[in-house]
C-alpha positions in Angstrom: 0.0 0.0 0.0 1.3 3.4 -1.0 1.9 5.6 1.9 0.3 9.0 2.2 3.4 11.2 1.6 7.3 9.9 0.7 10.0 11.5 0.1 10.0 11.8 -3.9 6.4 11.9 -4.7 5.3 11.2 -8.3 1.7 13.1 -7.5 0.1 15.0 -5.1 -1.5 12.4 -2.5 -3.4 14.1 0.4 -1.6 15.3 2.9 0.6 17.7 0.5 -3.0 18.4 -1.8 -4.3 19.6 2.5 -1.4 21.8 2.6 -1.1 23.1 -0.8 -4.7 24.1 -0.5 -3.9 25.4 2.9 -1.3 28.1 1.5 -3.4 28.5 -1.7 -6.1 29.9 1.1 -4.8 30.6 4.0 -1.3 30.0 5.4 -2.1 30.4 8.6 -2.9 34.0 10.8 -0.6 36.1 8.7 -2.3 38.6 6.7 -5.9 38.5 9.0 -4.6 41.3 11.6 -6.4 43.8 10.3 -9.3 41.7 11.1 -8.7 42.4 14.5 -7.5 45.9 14.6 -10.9 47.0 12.8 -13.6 44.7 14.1 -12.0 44.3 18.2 -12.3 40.4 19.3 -16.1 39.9 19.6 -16.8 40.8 16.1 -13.2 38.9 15.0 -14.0 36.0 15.8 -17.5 36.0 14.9 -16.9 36.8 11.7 -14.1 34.2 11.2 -16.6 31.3 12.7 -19.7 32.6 10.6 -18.0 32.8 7.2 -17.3 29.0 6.7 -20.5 28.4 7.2 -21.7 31.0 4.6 -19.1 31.9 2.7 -16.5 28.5 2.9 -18.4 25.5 3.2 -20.8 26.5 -0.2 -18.2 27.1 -2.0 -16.3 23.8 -0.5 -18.9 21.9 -1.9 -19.4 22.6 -4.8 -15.4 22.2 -5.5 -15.6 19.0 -4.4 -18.2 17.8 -6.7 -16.5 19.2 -9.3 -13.0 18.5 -8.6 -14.5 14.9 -8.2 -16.4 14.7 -11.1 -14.5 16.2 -13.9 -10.9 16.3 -12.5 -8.7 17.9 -15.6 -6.2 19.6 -15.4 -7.3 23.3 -15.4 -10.0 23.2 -13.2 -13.1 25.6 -12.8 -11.8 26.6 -16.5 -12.5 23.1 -17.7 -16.1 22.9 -15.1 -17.3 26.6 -17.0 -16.3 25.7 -20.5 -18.0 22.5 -20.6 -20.8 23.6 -18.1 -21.5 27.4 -19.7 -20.0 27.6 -23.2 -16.7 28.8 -24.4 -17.1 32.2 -23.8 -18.5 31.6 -20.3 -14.8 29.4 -19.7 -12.5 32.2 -21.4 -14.2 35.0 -18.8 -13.8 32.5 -16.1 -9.7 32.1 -17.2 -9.4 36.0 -17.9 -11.3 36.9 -14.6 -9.2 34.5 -12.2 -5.7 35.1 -14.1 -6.0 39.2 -14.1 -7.5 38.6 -10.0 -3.7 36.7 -9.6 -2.2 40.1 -10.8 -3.3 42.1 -7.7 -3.6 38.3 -5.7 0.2 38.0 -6.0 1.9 40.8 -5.0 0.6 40.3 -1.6 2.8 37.6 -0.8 6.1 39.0 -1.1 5.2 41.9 0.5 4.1 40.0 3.7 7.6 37.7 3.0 9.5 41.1 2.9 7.4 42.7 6.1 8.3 40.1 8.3 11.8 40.0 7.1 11.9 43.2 8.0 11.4 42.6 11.6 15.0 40.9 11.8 16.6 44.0 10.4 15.0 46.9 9.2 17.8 48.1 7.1 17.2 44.7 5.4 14.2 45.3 3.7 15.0 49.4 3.2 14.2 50.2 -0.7 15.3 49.3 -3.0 16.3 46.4 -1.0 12.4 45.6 -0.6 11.5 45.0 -4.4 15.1 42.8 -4.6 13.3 40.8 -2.1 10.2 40.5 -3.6 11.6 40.2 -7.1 13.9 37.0 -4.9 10.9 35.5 -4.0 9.0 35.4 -7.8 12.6 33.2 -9.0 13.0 31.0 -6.2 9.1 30.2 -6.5 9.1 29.9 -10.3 12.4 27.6 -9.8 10.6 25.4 -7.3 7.8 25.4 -9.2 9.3 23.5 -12.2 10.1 20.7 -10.2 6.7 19.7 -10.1 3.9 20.3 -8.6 4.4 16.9 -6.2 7.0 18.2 -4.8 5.6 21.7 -4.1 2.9 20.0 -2.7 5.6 18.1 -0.2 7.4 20.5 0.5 3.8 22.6 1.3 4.1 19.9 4.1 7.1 20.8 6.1 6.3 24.4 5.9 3.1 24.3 7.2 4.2 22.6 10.2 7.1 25.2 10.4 4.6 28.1 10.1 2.4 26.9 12.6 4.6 25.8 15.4 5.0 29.1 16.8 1.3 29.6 17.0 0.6 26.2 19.2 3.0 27.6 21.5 1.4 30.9 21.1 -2.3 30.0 21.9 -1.0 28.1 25.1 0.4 30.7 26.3 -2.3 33.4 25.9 -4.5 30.3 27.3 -1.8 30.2 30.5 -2.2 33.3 31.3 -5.5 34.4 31.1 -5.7 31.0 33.5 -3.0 32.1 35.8 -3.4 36.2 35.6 -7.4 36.5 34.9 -6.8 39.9 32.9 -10.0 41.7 31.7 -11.0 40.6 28.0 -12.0 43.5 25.7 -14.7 41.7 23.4 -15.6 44.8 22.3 -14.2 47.3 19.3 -10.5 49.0 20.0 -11.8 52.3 20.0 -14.9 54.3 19.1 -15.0 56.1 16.0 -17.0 57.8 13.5 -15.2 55.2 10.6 -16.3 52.2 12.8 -18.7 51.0 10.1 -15.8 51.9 7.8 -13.9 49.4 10.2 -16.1 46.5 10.2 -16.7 46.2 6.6 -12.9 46.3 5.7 -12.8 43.5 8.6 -15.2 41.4 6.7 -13.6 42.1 3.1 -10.3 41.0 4.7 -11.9 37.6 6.7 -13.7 37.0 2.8 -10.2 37.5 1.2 -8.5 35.3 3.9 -10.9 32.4 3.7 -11.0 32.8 -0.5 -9.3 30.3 -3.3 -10.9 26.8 -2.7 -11.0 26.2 -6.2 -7.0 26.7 -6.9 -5.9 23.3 -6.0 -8.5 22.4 -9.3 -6.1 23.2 -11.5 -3.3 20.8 -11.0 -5.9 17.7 -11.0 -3.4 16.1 -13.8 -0.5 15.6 -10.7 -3.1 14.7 -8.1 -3.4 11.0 -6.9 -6.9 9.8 -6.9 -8.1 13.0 -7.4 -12.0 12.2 -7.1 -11.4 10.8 -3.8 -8.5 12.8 -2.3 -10.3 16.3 -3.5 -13.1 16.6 -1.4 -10.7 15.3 1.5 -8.4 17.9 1.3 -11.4 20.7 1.0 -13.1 20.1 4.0 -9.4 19.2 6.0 -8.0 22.1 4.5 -11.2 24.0 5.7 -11.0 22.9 9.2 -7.2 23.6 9.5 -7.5 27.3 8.3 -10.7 28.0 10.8 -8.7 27.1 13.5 -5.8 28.9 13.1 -7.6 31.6 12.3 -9.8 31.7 15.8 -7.3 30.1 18.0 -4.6 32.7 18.1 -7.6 35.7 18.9 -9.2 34.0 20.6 -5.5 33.1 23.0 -5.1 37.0 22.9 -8.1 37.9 23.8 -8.2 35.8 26.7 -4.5 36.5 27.4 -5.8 40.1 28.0 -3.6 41.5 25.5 -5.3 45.2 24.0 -6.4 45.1 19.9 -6.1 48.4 19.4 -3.7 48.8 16.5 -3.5 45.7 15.7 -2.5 45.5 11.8 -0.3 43.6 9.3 3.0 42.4 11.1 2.0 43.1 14.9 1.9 39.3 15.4 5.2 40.0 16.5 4.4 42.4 18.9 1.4 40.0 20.6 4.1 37.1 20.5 6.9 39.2 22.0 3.9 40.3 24.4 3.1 36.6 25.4 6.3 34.5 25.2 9.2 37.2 24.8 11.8 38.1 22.2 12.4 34.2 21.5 8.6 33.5 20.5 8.4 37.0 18.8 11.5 35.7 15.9 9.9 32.3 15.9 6.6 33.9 14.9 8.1 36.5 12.5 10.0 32.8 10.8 6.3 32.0 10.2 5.4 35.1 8.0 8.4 35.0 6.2 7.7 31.2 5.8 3.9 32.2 4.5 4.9 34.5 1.8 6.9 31.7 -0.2 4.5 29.4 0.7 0.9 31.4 -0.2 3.6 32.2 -3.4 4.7 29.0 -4.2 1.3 27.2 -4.3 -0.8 30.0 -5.7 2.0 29.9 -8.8 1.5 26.2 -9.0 -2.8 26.6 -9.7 -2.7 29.7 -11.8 0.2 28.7 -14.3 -2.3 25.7 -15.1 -4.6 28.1 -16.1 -2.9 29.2 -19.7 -1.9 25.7 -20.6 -5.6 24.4 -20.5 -6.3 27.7 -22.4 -3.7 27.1 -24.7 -5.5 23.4 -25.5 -8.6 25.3 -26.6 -6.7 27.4 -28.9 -7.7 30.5 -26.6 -3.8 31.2 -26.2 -1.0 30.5 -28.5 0.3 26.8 -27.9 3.6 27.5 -26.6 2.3 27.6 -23.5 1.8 24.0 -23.7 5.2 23.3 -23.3 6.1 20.7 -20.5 9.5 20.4 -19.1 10.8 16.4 -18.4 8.6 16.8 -15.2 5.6 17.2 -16.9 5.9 21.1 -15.1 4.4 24.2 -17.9 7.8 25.1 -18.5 6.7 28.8 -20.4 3.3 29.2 -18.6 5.4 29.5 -15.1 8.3 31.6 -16.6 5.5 33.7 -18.4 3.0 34.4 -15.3 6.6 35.0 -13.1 7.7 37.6 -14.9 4.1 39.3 -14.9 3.8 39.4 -11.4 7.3 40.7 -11.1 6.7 43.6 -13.2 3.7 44.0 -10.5 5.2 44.0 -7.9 6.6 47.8 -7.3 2.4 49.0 -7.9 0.1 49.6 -4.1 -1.7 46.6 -4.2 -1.9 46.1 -0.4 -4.9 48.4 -0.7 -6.7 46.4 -3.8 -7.7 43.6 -1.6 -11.0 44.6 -2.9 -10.4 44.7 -6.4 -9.1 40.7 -5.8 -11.8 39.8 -4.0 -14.5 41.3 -6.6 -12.7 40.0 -9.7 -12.0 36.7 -8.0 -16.1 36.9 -6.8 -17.4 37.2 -10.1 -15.8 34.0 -11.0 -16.9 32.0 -8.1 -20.7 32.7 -9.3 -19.7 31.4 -12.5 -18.6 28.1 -10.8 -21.5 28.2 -9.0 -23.4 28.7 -12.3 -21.4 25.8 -14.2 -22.4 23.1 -10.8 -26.3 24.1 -11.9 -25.9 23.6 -15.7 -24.1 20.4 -15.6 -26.7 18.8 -13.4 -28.8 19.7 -16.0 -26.9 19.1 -18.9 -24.8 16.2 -17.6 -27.4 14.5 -15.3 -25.7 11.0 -15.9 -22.3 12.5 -15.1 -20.6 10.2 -13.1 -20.5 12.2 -9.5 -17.8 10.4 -6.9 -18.9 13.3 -4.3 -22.3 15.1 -4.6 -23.2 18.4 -2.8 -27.0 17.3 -2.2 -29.8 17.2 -4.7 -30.7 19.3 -7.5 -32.5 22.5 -5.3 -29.4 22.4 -2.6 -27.1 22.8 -5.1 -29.1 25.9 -6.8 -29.0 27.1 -2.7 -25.3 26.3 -2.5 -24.9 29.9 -4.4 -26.8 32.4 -2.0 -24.1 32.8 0.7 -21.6 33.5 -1.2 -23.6 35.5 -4.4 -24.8 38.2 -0.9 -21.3 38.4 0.4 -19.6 39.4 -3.4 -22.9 41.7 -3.9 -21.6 43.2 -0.4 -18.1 43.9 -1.3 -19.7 45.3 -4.4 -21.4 47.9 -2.7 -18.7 48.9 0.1 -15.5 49.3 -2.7 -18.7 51.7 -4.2 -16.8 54.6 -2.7 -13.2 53.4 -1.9 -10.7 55.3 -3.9 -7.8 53.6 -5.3 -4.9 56.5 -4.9 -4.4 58.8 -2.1 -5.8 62.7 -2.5 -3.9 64.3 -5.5 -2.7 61.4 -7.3 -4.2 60.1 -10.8 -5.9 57.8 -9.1 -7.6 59.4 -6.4 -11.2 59.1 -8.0 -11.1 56.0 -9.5 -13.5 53.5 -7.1 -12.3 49.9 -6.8 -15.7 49.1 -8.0 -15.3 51.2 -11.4 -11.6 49.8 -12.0 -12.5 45.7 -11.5 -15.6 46.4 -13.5 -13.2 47.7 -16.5 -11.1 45.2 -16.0 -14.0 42.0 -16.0 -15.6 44.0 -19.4 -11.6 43.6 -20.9 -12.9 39.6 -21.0 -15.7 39.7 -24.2 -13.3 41.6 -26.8 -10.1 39.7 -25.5 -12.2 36.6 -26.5 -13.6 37.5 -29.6 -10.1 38.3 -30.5 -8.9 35.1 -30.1 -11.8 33.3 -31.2 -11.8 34.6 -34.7 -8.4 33.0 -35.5 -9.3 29.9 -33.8 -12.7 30.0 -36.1 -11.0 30.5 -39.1 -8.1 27.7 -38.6 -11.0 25.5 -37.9 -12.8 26.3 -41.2 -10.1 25.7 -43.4 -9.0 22.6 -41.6 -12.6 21.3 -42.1 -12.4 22.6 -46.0 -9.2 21.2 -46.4 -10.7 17.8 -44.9 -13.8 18.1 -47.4 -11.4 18.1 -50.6 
């Protein structure tokens, strides 16, 4: 019998698939602070218990019946195609790989803000984009050694990234034991932005509990994929939810004050708990999470264009392989588009990600409806209820998106005085999504033509 994980995996069995999808989603607490510094412990960690339920767990199960179902390499691009049309697939591709464009350049900047807690004068600029720009090659060089062993290796680091954080939680729990400090449930401060401050706290626990559906894409390198896909979901699901409440949940009964809490002060709450040895142990973990969310995330979108390039939708060098079966040109390609990204704000686009990446969900959700009634004899390994739950399946999430809709309505992309400073995030996705029909039509028309004149040339 195979074991679960070895040393040299040929594909991704299930414990590397749960931790790939973990730092596809998640990769622990890094990157939720701001959760807490806008929203105060009471409505933290309610809202990072009541989105899985609303906002996770739909959209969990409708990947895995999917994933399960029609596991080919490209994922919800393949599930729209064949569930919505051509066109319907092509906006699902454009909408998810333009999303990865502001998606990316996250992760190296969390890598370089956490390295710069060892040494400020490390990460000084232009030191900070040579970081960044450090962490884009080493992921694209890990990358094309296969997506097994990025999903290995996924392994190691999570347990890395997480240690600090067991150790972490006990102590907050050890001291609110021992010490019985007053626990401020409520808001850090009042404020006339306080509305302001719980909707960006949702936004942020939406974009922190987002990308289920990246591990789709690599179904080609996973091992029994319409078994071990629905496993690693819902494992992957319950991993991230408790890391996520654990750690504020330890802080706030440790007694330790919210107020300022943003991107990076884990440091200061583990210096605050365990001292100047947990503090570095914790600040490991965020550099740790930046290749990690990195590394994986490359791994699902470079899928994307070679399943693209299949249809004829891009041009067919990206169907290059290298000897381990790796996209060779899709992975050097997308690399050097998020590094040209990388020097641009996008630390303040979360919204722009989460609406672009939004839009496609629905159309996931949309495909799960129209191939139970295209497909009804589909063979279905894993099946999200009957015919009316699945239609329900949608509601959750389809609110939330329509929510982040309306609160980037007003949020400005550039500070006062700059180009961008009345351009809403809401107007600049929207022109981005409507970028989708031409770009298709564009390379549909070529694809068309070839088509013809191979059929002509068959007819003579």
């Amino acid at each position: 019998m195979r074991a679960i994980f070895d040393l040299a995996p040929r594909k991704l069995l299930l414990l590397p698939l749960i931790a790939a999808t973990f730092f596809m989603v998640s990769g622990g607490p890094y990157g939720m602070e701001d959760i807490l510094g806008g929203a105060g412990y009471g409505w933290s960690i309610a809202i990072l218990l009541v989105l899985p339920i609303i906002w996770s767990l739909p959209t969990a199960l409708m990947i895995g019946e999917l994933a399960a179902a029609i596991p080919d390499e490209g994922g919800f691009y393949i599930w729209v195609r064949r569930g919505l049309g051509p066109f319907w697939g092509y906006q699902e591709g454009w909408l998810s790989l333009s999303a990865s464009i502001f998606d990316m350049a996250l992760y190296p900047s969390i890598f370089v803000l956490y390295l710069g807690k060892f040494s400020s004068p490390l990460t000084t600029p232009p030191r900070d984009y040579l970081w960044s720009l450090a962490v884009v090659i080493l992921c694209c060089a890990w990358n094309l050694r296969g997506a097994p062993r990025v999903g290995a290796d996924s392994v190691w680091m999570s347990v890395l990234l997480l240690a600090p954080f067991v150790v972490f939680v006990g102590l907050g729990l050890w001291r609110g034991l021992t010490l019985h400090p007053a626990i401020q449930w409520g808001r850090p401060a009042p404020s006339p932005d306080a509305d302001a401050g719980l909707s960006t706290a949702i936004l942020v626990g939406l974009w922190n509990y987002m990308g289920w559906d990246n591990a789709s894409t690599v179904a080609r390198d996973v091992d029994h994929p319409q078994r071990n896909y629905p496993r690693a979901i819902i494992g992957a699901a319950i991993i991230t939810t408790v890391t996520y409440v654990l750690p504020l949940a330890a802080m706030a009964v440790g007694g330790l004050s919210p107020q300022g809490f943003t991107t990076g002060s884990w440091a200061i709450a583990g210096s605050q708990l365990g001292g100047s040895l947990l503090s570095t142990a914790v600040v490991a973990g965020g550099v740790i999470c930046g290749i990690g969310m990195f590394n994986a995330l490359m791994m699902s979108y470079t899928r994307l264009p070679i399943a693209m390039a299949a249809d004829g939708m891009l041009p067919r060098i990206f169907e290059r392989r290298n000897s381990r079966g790796v996209p060779w040109v899709s992975v050097l390609f997308c690399g050097l588009g998020w590094a040209l990204a990388l020097s641009l704000p996008f630390e303040k686009l979360i919204s722009i990600d989460l609406i672009l990446y939004g839009t496609s969900l629905i159309l996931e959700f949309l495909a799960l409806i129209a191939l139970r009634i295209r497909e009804p004899l589909l063979p279905r390994p894993f099946r999200a209820g009957n015919f009316t739950f699945a239609c329900l399946l949608a509601v959750g999430p389809t609110l939330l998106i329509a929510y982040a809709l309306y609160v980037s309505r007003n949020e400005k992309l550039g500070d006062p005085g700059t180009a961008l400073a009345n351009v809403s995030s809401l107007l600049f996705a929207s022109g981005i999504a409507l970028l989708g029909p031409p770009l298709y039509w564009c390379a549909a028309r070529p694809l068309a033509r070839r088509r013809a004149l191979a059929a002509a040339a068959a007819v003579e």
